[in-house]
C-alpha positions as CSV (number, residue, x, y, z in Angstrom):
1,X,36.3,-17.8,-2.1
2,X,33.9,-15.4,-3.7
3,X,31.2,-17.1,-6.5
4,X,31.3,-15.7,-9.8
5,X,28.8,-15.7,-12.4
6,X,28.5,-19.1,-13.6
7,X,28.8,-20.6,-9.6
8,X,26.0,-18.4,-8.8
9,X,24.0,-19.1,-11.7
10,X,25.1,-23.2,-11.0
11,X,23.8,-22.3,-7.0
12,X,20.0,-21.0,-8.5
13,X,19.7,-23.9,-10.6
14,X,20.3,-26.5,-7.7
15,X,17.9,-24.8,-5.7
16,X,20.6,-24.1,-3.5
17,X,20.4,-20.3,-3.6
18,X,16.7,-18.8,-3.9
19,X,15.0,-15.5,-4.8
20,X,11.6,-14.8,-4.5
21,X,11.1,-13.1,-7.1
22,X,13.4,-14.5,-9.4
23,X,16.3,-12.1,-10.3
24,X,16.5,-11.1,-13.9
25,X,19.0,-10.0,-15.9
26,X,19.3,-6.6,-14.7
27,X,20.7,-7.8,-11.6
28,X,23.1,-10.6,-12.6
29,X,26.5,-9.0,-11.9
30,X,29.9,-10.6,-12.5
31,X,30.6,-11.6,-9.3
32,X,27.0,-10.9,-7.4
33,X,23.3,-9.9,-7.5
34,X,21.9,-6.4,-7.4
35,X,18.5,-6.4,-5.3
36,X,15.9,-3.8,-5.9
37,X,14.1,-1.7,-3.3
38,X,11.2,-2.7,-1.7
39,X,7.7,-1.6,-1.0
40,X,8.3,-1.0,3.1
41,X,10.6,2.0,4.4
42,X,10.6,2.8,8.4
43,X,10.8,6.1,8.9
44,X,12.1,6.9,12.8
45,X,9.6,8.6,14.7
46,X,10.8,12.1,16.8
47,X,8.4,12.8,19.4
48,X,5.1,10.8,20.9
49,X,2.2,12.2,22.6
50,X,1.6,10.5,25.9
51,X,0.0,11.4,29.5
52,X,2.6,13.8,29.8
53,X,2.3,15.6,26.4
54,X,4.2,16.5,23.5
55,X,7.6,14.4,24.4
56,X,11.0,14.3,22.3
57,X,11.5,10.3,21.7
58,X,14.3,8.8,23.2
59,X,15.1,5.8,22.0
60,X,16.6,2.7,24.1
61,X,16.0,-0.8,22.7
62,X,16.3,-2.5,26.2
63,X,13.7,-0.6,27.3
64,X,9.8,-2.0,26.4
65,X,8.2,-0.3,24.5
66,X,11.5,0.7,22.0
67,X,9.8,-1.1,19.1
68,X,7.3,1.6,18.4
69,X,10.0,4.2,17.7
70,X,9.5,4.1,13.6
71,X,6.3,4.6,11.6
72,X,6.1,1.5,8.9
73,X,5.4,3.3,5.5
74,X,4.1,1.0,2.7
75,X,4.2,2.5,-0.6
76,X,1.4,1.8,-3.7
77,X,2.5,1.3,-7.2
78,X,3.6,4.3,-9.0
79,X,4.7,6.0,-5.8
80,X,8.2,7.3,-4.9
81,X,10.2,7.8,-1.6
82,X,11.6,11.0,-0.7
83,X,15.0,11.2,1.5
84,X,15.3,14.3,2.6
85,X,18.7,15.8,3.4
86,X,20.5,13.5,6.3
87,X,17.8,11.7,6.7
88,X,17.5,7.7,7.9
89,X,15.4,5.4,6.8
90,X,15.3,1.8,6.9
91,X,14.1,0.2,4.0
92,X,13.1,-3.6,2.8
93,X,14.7,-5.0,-0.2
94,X,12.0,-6.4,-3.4
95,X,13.4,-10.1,-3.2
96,X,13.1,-12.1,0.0
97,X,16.5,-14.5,-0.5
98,X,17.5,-17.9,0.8
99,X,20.9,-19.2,1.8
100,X,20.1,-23.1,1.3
101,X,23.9,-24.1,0.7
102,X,25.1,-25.0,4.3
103,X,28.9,-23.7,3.2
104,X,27.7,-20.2,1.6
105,X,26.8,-17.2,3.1
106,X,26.9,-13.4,1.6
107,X,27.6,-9.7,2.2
108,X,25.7,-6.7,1.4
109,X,27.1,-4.1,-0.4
110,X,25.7,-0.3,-1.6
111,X,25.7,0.1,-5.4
112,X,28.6,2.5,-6.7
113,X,25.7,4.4,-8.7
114,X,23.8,5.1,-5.3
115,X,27.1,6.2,-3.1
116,X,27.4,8.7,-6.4
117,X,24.0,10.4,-5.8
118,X,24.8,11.0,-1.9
119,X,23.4,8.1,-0.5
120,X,24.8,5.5,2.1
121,X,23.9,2.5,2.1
122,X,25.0,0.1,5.4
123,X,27.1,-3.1,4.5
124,X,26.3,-5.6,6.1
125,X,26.4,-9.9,6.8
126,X,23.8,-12.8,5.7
127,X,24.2,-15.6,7.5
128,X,24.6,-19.2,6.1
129,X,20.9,-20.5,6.1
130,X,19.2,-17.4,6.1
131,X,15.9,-16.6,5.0
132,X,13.6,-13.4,4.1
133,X,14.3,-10.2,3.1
134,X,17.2,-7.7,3.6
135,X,16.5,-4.6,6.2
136,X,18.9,-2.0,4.2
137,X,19.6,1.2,6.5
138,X,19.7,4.1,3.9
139,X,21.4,8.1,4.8
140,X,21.2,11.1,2.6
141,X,23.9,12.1,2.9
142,X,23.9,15.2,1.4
143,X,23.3,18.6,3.0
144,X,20.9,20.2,0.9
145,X,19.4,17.8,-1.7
146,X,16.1,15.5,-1.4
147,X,16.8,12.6,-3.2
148,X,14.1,10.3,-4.5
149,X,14.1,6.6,-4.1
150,X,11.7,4.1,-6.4
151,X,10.9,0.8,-5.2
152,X,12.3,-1.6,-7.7
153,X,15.2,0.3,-8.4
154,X,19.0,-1.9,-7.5
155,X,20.5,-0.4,-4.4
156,X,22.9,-2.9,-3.4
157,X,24.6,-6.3,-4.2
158,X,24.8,-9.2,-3.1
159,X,28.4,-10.9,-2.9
160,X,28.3,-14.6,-2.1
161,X,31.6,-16.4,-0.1
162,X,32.3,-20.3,0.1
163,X,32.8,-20.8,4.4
164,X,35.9,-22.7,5.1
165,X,33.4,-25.6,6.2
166,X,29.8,-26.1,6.3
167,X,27.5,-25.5,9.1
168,X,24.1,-27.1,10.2
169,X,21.2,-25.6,9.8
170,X,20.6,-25.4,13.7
171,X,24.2,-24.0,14.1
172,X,23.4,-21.0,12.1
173,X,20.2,-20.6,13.8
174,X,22.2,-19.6,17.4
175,X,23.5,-16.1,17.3
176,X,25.2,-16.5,20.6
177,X,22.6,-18.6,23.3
178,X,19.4,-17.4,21.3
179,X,18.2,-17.9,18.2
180,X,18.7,-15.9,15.4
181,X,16.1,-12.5,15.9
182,X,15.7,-11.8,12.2
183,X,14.9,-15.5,10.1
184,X,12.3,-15.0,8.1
185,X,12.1,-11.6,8.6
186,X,9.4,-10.0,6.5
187,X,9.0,-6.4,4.3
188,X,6.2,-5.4,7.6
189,X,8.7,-6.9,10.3
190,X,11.8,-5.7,9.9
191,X,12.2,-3.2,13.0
192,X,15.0,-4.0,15.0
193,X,15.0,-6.3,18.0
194,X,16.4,-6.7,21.5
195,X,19.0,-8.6,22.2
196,X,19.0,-11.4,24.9
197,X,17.5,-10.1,28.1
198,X,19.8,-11.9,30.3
199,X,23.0,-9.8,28.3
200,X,20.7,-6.5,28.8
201,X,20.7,-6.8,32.1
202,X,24.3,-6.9,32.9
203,X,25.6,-4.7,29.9
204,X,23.3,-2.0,31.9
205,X,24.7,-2.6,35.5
206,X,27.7,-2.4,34.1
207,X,28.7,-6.1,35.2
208,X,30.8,-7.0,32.5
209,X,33.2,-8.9,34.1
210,X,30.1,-10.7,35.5
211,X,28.9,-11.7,31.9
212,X,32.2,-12.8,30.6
213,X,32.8,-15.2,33.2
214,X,28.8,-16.3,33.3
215,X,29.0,-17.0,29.5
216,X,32.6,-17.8,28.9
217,X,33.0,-19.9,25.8
């Protein structure tokens, strides 16, 4: 079941659903909330300088040393973002939200408005329980336009969905054996993260026969 409105409305005035800031009316849609942009976009780095010299980067997040592959940009107020043409960017969304309601979780969607100016915006899931902001990967995907992004603007929504039962809190900490990577993930700390070493390691021997018996269900 997706919320409408009034349940979601009914959800923020339990306490059950939080936003920090507090939406406003702009984003109250009739069957989800718009969040605005951020202050933080990681831009992906293309080459390092090392021992060896100038060096294309390639990245490979089971390798150490992966989590330095994008510069963290913070902008000021009054200052704009400019994609240029295919460009990626990851950036943070303004409100930092919270999935109290053990039986609701959400999905991200782009805006229409955005998809209309050339931009793709990644769906994506938010767990039941989950706290802090939304990482929102962002293309322009456009061949020969820079397109300007302004922190505070609404680039995506927000639809919420009743789970068929409720989960615990600790349940909807485990993603698989480890614990969620990205709770409380913050504007400054939203780079992504490794998976579990112990599924690295046979993903890149190729054993994976090995790991489905080793962590059958």
């Amino acid at each position: 079941m997706v919320l409408s409105k009034q349940d979601i409305l009914e959800k923020i005035n339990q306490g059950s659903l939080k936003f920090e800031p507090k939406v406003d009316k702009f984003q109250l849609q009739p069957n989800g909330i718009d969040l605005r942009l951020g202050w933080s976009f990681y831009n992906p780095k293309e080459w390092i300088i090392n021992d060896k010299g100038r060096m294309g980067l390639n990245v490979d997040y089971t390798e150490p040393g992966s989590k330095d592959s994008m510069d963290l940009i913070k902008l000021q107020q009054g200052q704009y973002f400019e994609l240029l043409p295919k460009e990626f960017v990851v950036a943070s969304t303004l409100e930092k939200v919270s999935l109290i309601d053990d039986s609701l979780m959400a999905m991200l969607h782009a805006r229409s408005s955005l998809i209309r100016r050339g931009l793709l915006i990644f769906s994506g899931t938010i767990d039941s329980h989950y706290k802090g902001y939304m990482a929102l990967p962002i293309v322009n995907n456009t061949n020969t336009q820079i397109i300007r992004l302004y922190p505070g603007e609404r680039v995506c929504q927000l639809v919420f969905h009743v789970l068929s039962s409720p989960i615990s809190e600790q349940d909807a900490q485990k993603h698989g054996i480890k614990d969620a990577k990205y709770q409380e993930s913050a504007p400054y700390s939203l780079a992504a993260k490794s998976d579990a070493q112990e599924e690295i390691e046979l993903i890149k021997q190729g054993k994976l026969e090995e790991l489905k018996e080793q962590f059958k269900v």
